[in-house]
N, C-alpha and C positions, 0 to 999 in steps of 0.2 A: 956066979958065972952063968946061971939058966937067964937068968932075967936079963942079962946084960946081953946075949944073945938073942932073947927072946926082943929083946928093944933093936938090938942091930936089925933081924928080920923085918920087923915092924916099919924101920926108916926106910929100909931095902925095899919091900911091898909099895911105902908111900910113893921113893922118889920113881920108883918104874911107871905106878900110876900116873904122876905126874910126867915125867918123860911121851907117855902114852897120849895123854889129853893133850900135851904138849904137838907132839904130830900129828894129832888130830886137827889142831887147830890151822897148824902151817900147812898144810893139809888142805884145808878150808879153805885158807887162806889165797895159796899158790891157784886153786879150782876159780876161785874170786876175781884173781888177778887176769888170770887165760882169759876167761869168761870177758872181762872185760876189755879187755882190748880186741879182741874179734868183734863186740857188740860196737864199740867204735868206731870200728874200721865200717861195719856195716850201716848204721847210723848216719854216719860220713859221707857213705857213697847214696844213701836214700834222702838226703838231702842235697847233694850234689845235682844227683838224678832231677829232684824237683824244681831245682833253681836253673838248670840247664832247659828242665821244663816249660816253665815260666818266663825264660829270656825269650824262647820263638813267639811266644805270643805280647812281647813289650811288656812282661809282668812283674814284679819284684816283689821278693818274700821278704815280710818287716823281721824284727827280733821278736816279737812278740805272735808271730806264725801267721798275721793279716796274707794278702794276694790284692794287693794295689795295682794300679797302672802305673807302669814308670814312666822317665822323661823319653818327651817324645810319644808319649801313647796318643792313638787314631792315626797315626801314620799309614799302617796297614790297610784300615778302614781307608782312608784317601787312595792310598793309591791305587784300591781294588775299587773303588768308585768310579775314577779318571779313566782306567783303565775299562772296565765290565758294567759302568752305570752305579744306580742306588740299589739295584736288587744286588750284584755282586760285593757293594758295602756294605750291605744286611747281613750276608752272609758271612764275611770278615770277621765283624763284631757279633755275631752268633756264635761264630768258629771261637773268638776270644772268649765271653761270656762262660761256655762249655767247659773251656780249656780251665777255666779261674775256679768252675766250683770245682773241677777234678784235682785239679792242684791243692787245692785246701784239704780235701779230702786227704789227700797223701801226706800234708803238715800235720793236720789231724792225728795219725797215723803213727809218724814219726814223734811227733811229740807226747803221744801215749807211751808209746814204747818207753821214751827216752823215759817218763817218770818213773816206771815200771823198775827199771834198772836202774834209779836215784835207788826206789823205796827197799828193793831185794840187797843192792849192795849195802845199803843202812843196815836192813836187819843183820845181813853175815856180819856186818863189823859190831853189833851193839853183841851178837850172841858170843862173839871171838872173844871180846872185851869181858863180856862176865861168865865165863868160861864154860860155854853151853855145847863145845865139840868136846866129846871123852871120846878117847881110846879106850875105856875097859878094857885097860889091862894088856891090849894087843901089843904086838913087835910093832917095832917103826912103822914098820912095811903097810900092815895090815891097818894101823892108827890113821896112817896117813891117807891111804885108799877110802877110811871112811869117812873121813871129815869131806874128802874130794866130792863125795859122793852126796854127804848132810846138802854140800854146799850148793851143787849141782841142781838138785831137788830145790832148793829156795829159790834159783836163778832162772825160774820155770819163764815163757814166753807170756807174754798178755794176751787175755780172748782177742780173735782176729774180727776186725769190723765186719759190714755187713756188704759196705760197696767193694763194688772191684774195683777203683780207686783205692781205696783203703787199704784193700788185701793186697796188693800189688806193694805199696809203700813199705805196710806191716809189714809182708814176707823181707823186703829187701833190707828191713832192719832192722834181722835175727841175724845170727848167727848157723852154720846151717846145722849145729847141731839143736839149736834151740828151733829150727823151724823143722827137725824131725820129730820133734818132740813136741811140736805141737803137731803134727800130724795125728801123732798118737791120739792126744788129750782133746784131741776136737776137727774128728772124722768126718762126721754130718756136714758142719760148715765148712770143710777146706776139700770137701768129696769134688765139686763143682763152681771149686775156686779157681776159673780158667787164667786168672791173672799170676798166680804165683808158680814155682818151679813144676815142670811135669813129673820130676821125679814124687816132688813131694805131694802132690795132688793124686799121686799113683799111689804114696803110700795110706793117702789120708780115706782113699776108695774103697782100698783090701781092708785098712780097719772098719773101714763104716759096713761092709758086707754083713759080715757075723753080729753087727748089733743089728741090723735093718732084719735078718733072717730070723733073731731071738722075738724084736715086736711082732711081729709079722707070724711069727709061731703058738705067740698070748695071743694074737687076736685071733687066729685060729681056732685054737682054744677054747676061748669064751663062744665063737659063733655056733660051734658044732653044740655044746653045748647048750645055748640061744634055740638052738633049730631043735634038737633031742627035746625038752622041753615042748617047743610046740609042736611037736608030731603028738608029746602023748595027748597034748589037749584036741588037739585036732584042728591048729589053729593056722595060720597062713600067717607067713612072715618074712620079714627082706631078709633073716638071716642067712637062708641058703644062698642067695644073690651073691649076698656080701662074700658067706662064706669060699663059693670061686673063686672071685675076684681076687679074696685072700691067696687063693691055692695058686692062680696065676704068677700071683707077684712071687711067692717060695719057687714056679720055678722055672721063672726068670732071674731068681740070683744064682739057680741050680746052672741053671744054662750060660750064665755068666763066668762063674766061674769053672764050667768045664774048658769052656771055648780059650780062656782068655788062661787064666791063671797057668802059670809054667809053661805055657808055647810061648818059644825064641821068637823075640821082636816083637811080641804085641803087648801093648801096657793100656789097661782100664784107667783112662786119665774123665771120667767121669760117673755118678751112678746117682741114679735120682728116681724115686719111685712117682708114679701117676696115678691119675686116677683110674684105671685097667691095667698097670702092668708097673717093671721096672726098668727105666732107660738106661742105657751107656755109651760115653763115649770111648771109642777103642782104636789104639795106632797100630799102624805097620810101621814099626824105623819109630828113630828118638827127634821127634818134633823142635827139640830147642837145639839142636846141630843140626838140621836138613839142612841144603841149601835150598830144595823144594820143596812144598807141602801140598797136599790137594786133598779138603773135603768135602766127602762125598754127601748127599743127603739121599735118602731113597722117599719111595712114594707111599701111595694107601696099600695097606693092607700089612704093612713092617711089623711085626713084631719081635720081643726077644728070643721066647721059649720056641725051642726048633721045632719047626710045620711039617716036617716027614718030606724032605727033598724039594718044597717047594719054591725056598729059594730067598722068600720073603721075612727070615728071622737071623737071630746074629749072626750062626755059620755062616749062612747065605754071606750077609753082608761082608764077614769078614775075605770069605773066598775074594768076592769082587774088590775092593780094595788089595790082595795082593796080587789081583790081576792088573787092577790099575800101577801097582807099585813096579809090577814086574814091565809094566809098557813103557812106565817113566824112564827106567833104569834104557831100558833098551834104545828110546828114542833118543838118550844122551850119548848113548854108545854110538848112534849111527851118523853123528854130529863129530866124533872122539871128543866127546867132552867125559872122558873117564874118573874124573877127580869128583864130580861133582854129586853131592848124594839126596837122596831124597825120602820121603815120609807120606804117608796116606791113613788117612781120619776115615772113619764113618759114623755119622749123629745121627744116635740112634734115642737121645732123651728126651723124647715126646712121644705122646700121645696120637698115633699115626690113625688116620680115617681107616675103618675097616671094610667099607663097600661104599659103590659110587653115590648115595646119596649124602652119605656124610662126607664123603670129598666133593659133593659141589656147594658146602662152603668153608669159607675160608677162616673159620674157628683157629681150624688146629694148626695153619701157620702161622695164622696172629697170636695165638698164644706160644708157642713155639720161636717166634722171630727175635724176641729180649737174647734171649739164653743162647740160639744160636748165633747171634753178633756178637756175645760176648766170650761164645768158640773162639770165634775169629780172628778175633780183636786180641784174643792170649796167646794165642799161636803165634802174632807177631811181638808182643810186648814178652816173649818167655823165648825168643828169639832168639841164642848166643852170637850170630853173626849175622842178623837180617836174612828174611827167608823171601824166596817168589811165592806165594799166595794164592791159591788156583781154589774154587769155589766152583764145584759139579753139583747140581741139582736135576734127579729124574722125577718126571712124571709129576707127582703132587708138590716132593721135594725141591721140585725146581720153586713152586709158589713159595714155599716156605723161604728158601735160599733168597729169591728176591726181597721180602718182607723184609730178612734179617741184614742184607745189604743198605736197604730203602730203612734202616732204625738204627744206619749208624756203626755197623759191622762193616769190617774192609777188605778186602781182597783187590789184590793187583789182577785178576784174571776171574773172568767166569765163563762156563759152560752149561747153557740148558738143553736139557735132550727129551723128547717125548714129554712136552710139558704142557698141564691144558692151559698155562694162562699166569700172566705174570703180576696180577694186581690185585691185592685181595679190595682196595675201597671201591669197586663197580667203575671208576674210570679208565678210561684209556690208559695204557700203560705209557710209561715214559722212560728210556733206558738211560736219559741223562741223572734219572733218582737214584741209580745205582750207587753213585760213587765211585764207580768205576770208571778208567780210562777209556776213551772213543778209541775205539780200534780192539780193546783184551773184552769185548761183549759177544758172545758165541753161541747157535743156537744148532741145533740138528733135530730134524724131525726125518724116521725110518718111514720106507715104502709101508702101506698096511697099517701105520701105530694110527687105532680107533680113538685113541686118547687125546692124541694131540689136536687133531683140529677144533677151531674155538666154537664148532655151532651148540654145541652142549654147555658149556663151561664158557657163556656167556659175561660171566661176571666179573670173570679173572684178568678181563683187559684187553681181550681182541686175542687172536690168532698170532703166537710170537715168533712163529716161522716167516709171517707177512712183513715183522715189523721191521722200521727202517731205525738204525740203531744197533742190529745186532749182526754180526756176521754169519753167516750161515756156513755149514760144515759140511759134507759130504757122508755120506753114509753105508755107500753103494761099493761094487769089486770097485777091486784097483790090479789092474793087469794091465802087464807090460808083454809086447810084442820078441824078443829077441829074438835073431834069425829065420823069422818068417813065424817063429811057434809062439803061440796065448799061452802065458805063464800067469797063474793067479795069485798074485803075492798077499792081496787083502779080503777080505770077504765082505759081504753085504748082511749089513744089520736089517732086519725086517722085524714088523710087529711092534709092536710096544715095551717088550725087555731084552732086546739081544744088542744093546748100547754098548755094555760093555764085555760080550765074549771076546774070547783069545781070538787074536791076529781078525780084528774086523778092520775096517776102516772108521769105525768109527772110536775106538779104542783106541788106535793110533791117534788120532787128532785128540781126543784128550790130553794121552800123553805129551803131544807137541806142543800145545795148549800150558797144560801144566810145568813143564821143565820150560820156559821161557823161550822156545823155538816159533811162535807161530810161522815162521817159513818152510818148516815142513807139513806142514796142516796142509790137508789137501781141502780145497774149495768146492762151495757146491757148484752145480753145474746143472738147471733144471734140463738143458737134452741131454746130457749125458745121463742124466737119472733118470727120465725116460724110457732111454734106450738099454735100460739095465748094467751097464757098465762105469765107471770112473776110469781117467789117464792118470798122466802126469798133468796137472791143472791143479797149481799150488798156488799160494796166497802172495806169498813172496815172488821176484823180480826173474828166482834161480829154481830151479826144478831139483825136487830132492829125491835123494835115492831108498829105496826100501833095502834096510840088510836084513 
């Protein structure tokens, strides 16, 4: 009777175990299944994407991922010929050319992915198959959750390329739980990956902080110790140098994450260390629902780590930016365009000149100009509903903002204000290299700003308050008369950084600028600047009202 119980138990033990490995596997299985039809679905639309891509340029994707020319290809090139000459058919087939390696890129892309998720669903089915999900022994319940979970972990995303091409494709064909989880598993490269979701380039930012502060605290480390060492010899050495430079960059992520981390509406959708410091980029309002956007670029002397009130580190930046946010809001208000919302950037990841020698050249917006076109360029491509695109550049940042426009970056609007100069190659500047539309080209230079005029800052392309091309803004009061009494609704910007204080005129016309109004933009007017005052002298047909 013992043993025959003792064997009942026995079978009882096996068949649960088996039961258990059993829900582990279905388990597994059903994780498999999920998994794979979201990765489908997304897949689907990342090839979609590409071949929709590929139609505007006459392009067609083979089965084998080529980017040929389809029927009827040079038609574009002809008729941008006929129309604008051989230089506008150059141009065509340049625009095509560009279009065909990006497109590959993104086949590239999708077709990694796709094998990825051949090779992950193989292994779950070969381990299902030779029974490599156990329950150990768990309830349904719990057997189930772990096979989900085995299977989950196998179903991981593929390293993200290196192009923004790439990463834009890759992101859109995960899933978005596998594109948060690659956020997790590769922080560094998706920190300043301006093409894929800002959510998840916000999460891949906050991971990359804590490992950038951990190197950043070894090489600490080692320098102090470097330098300790050569005090006892008595010896001279870069590693106190270094050793700042280190201390800088600790606390520029200190200051990073005071500023940004937990305050409502700002999200670190960038973080990139330099050679002196650590960059970021940082929003007011959710970028891929604006209906508006507008980034700001500042000039020499930016830094991150706060300067003690001076204005020129991230607090600073971020105050202005919700100063511009809060002008946007209000010039759609004074339109009743109430529904419509809007978003403000400030590019802060470079390497900014810290005194006027090193910003009379143009180093640091030419290296700078890549990275911030390809701001740009994500801000519309992570776009859920197409955004208006407004591009502020002060002072040095206006040089940059150009470069980055002038390399391929786009913006439906620009605005320069207090800028020495718009061209970093010694030529004449040309506002047609922008990219931009004739007429959304905007310039304002304040009474007093020592900056702006070009007799110093020779190199940057002439004087861009002069130049014909850009439209000029006003800067100066704006009062209105009613019933015989001077009412002052707007203030005068003067100097070199009061561009964007609260209720100027010249903060107004950004905002007008940016939320897609330029008919309330008030225009310059050299006697009325002159004469220290602005009217009603708007750009448009109708005279707008200040509320």
């Amino acid at each position: 009777m013992g043993q025959g119980a003792d064997a009942a138990q026995l079978n009882f033990a096996r068949l649960s175990d088996d039961i258990s490995d059993r829900a582990a596997t279905v388990g597994a299985i059903t994780e498999l299944v999920t998994s794979l039809i979201d990765q489908v679905k997304a897949l689907k639309r990342a090839l979609d994407d590409a071949r929709d891509h590929a139609a505007r340029f006459g392009l067609v994707i083979t089965d084998d991922g080529a980017v040929i020319d389809g029927p009827g290809t040079g038609t574009a090139e002809a008729v941008a010929g006929a129309l604008g000459g051989p230089a506008a058919a150059a141009a065509a087939k340049a625009a095509k050319e560009a279009a065909r390696a990006e497109i590959t890129a993104q086949v590239q892309a999708i077709l990694a992915t796709a094998a990825d998720v051949e090779a992950d669903t193989t292994a779950i089915l070969t381990k299902a198959a030779e029974g490599g999900f156990t329950g150990d022994g768990m309830s349904v319940e719990d057997a189930s959750e772990k096979g989900q979970i085995e299977a989950d972990g196998m179903f991981a995303a593929p390293p993200p390329p290196s192009t923004p091409a790439g990463q834009r494709a890759w992101a859109e064909s995960l899933s978005p739980d596998q594109l948060g989880e690659a956020a997790d598993n590769y922080p560094a490269e998706l920190a300043n990956a301006y093409q894929i979701a800002p959510w998840a380039r916000e999460r891949a930012a906050w991971n990359y902080l804590p490992k950038l502060r951990d190197e950043l605290t070894s090489q600490a480390a080692l320098l102090e110790e470097q330098h300790g060492a050569a005090q006892m010899m008595h010896e001279k050495t870069r590693a106190w140098t270094d050793l700042q430079t280190v201390r800088q960059k600790l606390r520029d992520l200190d200051q990073i994450e005071t500023s940004v981390k937990g305050s409502e509406g700002l999200h670190l959708l960038g973080l990139r260390p330099h050679e002196n410091g650590v960059g970021a980029v940082v929003a007011q309002g959710d970028i891929a629902a604006a209906d508006h956007v507008a980034v700001h670029v500042p000039g020499m002397g930016t830094e991150t780590a706060d300067k003690l009130d001076s204005g020129g580190d991230l607090p600073g930046e971020i105050e202005k930016i919700e100063r511009i946010h809060f002008a946007m809001r209000d010039s759609l208000d004074a339109v009743d365009r109430y529904g419509e919302s809007v978003a403000t950037v400030t590019y802060m990841n470079m390497d900014f000149p810290d005194q006027l020698a090193q910003a009379s050249t143009p180093a640091y917006a030419d290296a700078a100009a890549g990275d911030l076109a390809s701001v740009l360029n994500g801000v519309e491509a992570t776009s859920s509903k197409g955004t208006n695109l407004t591009a502020l550049g002060h002072s040095y940042g206006s040089l940059t903002t150009s470069e980055a426009l002038q390399n391929g970056g786009h913006a439906d609007n620009v605005v320069f204000y207090g800028s020495p100069g718009l061209e970093s190659s010694g030529e004449a500047f040309k506002p047609s290299t922008l990219g931009v539309p004739d007429g959304n080209r905007y310039i304002m230079l304040a009474r007093g700003d020592i900056i702006a005029p070009g007799g110093h800052f020779a190199p940057f392309g002439g004087p861009p308050a002069d130049t014909t091309g850009l439209t000029r803004l006003d800067t100066n009061y704006h009062r209105e008369f009613p019933d015989g009494t001077e009412t002052e609704r707007l203030g005068r910007s003067t100097g070199h950084s009061e561009y964007d204080n609260s209720d100027t005129t010249s903060l107004w016309n950004m905002a007008a600028i940016a939320t897609g109004a330029p008919e309330n933009a008030i225009a310059y007017d050299s006697d009325l600047q002159n004469r220290g005052r602005s009217f009603h002298h708007s750009i448009g047909a109708d005279l707008r009202r200040v509320r």
